[in-house]
C-alpha atoms as one frame of an Amber mdcrd trajectory, in Angstrom:
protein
 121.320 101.435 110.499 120.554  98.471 112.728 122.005  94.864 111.576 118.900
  93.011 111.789 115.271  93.611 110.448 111.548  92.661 110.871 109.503  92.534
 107.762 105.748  92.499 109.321 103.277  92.176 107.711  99.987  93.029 108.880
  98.307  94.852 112.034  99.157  94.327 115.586 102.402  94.021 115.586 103.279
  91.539 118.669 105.444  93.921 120.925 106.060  90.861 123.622 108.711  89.147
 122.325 111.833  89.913 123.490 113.805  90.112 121.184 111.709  92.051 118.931
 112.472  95.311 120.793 115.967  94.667 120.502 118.477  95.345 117.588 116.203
  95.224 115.430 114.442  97.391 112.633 110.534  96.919 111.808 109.089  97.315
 108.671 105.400  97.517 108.760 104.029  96.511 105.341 100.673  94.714 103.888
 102.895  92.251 102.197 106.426  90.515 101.785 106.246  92.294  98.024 106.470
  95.842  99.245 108.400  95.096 102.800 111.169  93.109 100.666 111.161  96.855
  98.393 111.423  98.706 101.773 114.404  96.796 102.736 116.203  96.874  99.836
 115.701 101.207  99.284 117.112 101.015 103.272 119.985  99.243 101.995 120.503
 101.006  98.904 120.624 104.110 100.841 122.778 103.506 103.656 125.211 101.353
 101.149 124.952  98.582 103.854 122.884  95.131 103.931 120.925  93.636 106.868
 122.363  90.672 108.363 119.558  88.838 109.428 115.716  89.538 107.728 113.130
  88.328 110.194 109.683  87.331 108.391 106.750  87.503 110.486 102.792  88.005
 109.131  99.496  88.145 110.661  98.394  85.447 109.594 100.503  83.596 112.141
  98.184  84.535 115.326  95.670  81.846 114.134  98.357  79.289 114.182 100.071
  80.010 117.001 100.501  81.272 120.613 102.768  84.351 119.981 104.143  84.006
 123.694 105.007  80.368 123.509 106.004  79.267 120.148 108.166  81.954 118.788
 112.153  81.509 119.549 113.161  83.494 122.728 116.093  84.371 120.529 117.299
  84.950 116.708 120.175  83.041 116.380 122.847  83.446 113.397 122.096  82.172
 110.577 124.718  81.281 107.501 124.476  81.671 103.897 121.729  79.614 102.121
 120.366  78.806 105.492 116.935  79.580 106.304 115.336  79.227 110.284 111.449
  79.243 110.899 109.766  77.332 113.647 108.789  73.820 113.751 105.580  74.484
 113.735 103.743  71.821 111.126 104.287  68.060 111.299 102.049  66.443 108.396
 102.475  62.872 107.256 105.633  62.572 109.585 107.103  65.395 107.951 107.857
  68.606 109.909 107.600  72.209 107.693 108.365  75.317 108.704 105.745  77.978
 108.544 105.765  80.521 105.607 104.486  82.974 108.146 107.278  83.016 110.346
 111.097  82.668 109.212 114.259  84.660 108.675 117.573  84.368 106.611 119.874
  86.461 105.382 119.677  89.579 103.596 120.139  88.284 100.102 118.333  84.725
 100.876 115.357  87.177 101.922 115.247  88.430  98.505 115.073  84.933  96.871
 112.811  83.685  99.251 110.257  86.586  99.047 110.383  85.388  95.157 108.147
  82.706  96.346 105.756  85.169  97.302 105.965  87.568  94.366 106.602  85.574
  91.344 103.373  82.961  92.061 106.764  80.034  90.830 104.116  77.947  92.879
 101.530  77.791  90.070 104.420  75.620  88.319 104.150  72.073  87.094 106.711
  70.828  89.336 105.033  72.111  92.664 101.540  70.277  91.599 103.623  67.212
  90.843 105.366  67.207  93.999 102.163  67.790  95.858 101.026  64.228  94.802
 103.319  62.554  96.878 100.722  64.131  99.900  97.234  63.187 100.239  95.990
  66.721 101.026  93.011  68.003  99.365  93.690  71.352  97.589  91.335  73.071
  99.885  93.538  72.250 102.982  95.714  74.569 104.778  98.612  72.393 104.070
  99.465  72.913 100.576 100.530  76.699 101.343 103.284  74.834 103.997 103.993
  71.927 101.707 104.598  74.017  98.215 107.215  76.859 100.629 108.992  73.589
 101.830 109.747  71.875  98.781 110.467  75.966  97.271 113.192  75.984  99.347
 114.715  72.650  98.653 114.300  73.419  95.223 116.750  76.401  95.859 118.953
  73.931  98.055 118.318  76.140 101.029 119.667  74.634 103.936 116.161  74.651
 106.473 116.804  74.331 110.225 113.759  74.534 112.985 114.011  76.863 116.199
């Protein structure tokens, strides 16, 4: 079993990134839901977890330039510390994407929570989202509910 894993998500699976051909497994799923399952039967059956869980979905090729704003590298990353690009600077306040980020192994699992449990439906995230002047409609409010998701769960969140 490899170390390190790529949950995709989607078609077209960017193969020019370098270090995506690496040391890496790739999980090829619709959705975090069922790639977050696929990762944990692989670690269930070889007893052994994944040290770093790379996060990476289609929708990310309208928002960026695969080639250019991707990390050249994955870097380490510690407990309770999640890394996704810098990609999203609204209101002087930079977010990373919720298309493209990785942690560890066990932060993947609480982290994917965000995806499968809906928590953002949740008083608190509609109550935070006040202190934005976003319209509901805008693309923002995905970006803006992950952020304050993960501060909620005192993640530590570092840009590439």
């Amino acid at each position: 079993m490899n170390k390190n894993v790529i949950i995709f998500c989607g078609d077209n699976i960017p193969t020019n990134i370098k270090w995506l051909n690496e040391e890496f497994d790739i999980i090829e799923c619709d959705n975090i839901i069922k790639g977050n399952l696929i990762k944990n039967n692989e670690e269930l059956s070889n007893n052994r977890l994944y040290n770093t869980c790379v996060y990476l979905e289609r929708e990310l090729s309208h928002l960026i330039n695969v080639n250019h704003d991707l990390p050249t590298e994955i870097k380490s990353v510690y407990p309770r510390q999640i890394v996704g690009s810098n990609l999203i600077k609204f209101q002087n306040i930079k977010f990373i994407s919720p298309h493209f980020w990785y942690t560890k192994s066990i932060e993947f699992n609480i982290v994917s929570k965000f995806y499968n449990t809906k928590i953002w439906e949740r008083p608190e995230f509609e109550l935070f989202l006040e202190n934005f002047e976003i319209d509901e409609k805008d693309y923002m409010v995905n970006e803006i509910k992950f952020h304050h998701f993960l501060k909620l769960y005192n993640f530590d969140v570092r840009s590439v």
